[in-house]
N, C-alpha and C positions, 0 to 999 in steps of 0.2 A: 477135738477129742484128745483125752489124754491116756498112752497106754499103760498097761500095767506094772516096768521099771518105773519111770517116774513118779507114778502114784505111790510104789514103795516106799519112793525116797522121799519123797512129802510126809508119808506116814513115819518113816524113822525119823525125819528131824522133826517133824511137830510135835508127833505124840511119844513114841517109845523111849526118845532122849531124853526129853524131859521129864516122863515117869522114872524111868531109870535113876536119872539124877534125884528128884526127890525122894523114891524109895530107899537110895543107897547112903545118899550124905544128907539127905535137907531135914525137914519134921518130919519127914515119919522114920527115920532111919532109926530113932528109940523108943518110941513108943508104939506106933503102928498108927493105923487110921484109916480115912475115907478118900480116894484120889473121884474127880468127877470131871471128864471131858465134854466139854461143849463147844457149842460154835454160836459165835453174839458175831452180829456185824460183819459176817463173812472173814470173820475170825476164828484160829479153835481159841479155846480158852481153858487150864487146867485150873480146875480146883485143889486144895487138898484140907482137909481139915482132920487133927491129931483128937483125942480123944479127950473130950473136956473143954476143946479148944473150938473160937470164929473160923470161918475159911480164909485161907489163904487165898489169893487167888493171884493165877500165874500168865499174862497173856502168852498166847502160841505164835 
Protein backbone atom coordinates (compact mmCIF):
# COMPACT_ATOMS: atom_id res chain seq x y z
CA UNK A 1 0.00 0.00 0.00
CA UNK A 2 1.06 3.30 -0.68
CA UNK A 3 0.28 6.20 1.64
CA UNK A 4 -0.74 9.47 0.95
CA UNK A 5 2.92 11.72 1.00
CA UNK A 6 4.07 9.58 -1.64
CA UNK A 7 1.16 9.43 -3.74
CA UNK A 8 1.46 13.26 -3.74
CA UNK A 9 4.76 13.19 -4.92
CA UNK A 10 4.05 10.83 -7.86
CA UNK A 11 1.04 13.09 -8.51
CA UNK A 12 3.50 16.36 -8.66
CA UNK A 13 6.12 14.81 -10.73
CA UNK A 14 3.91 12.94 -13.10
CA UNK A 15 1.10 15.00 -13.59
CA UNK A 16 1.17 18.74 -12.23
CA UNK A 17 5.04 19.20 -13.48
CA UNK A 18 4.54 18.57 -16.54
CA UNK A 19 1.08 20.46 -16.99
CA UNK A 20 2.76 23.23 -15.56
CA UNK A 21 5.48 23.05 -17.77
CA UNK A 22 3.48 22.87 -20.79
CA UNK A 23 0.83 25.39 -19.90
CA UNK A 24 3.59 27.90 -18.96
CA UNK A 25 6.48 27.43 -21.77
CA UNK A 26 5.49 24.72 -24.28
CA UNK A 27 2.10 24.88 -26.91
CA UNK A 28 -0.11 26.05 -25.07
CA UNK A 29 1.67 28.86 -23.43
CA UNK A 30 0.24 31.22 -26.78
CA UNK A 31 -2.36 29.90 -27.86
CA UNK A 32 -4.26 27.93 -25.33
CA UNK A 33 -5.69 24.39 -25.85
CA UNK A 34 -6.67 20.82 -24.77
CA UNK A 35 -4.13 19.05 -22.07
CA UNK A 36 -5.60 15.09 -21.65
CA UNK A 37 -4.09 12.75 -19.01
CA UNK A 38 -4.08 9.12 -19.29
CA UNK A 39 -2.51 6.06 -18.33
CA UNK A 40 -1.42 3.22 -21.55
CA UNK A 41 0.81 0.54 -20.23
CA UNK A 42 0.77 1.44 -16.65
CA UNK A 43 2.11 4.60 -17.85
CA UNK A 44 0.56 8.20 -17.37
CA UNK A 45 0.67 9.73 -20.60
CA UNK A 46 -0.05 13.73 -21.32
CA UNK A 47 -1.58 14.79 -24.23
CA UNK A 48 -1.86 18.23 -25.44
CA UNK A 49 -3.16 19.48 -28.49
CA UNK A 50 -3.26 23.65 -29.33
CA UNK A 51 -6.08 24.80 -31.39
CA UNK A 52 -5.99 23.66 -35.05
CA UNK A 53 -3.27 21.56 -34.12
CA UNK A 54 -2.49 17.02 -33.93
CA UNK A 55 -1.78 15.91 -30.34
CA UNK A 56 1.14 16.07 -28.95
CA UNK A 57 1.75 13.58 -26.83
CA UNK A 58 4.12 13.56 -23.88
CA UNK A 59 4.97 10.29 -22.00
CA UNK A 60 4.90 10.49 -17.89
Amino acid sequence: KMGARPMARIIQDKVKKPLAEQVLFGALSEKGGVITVDVEDDEIVIETQTSGAEPMTEPG
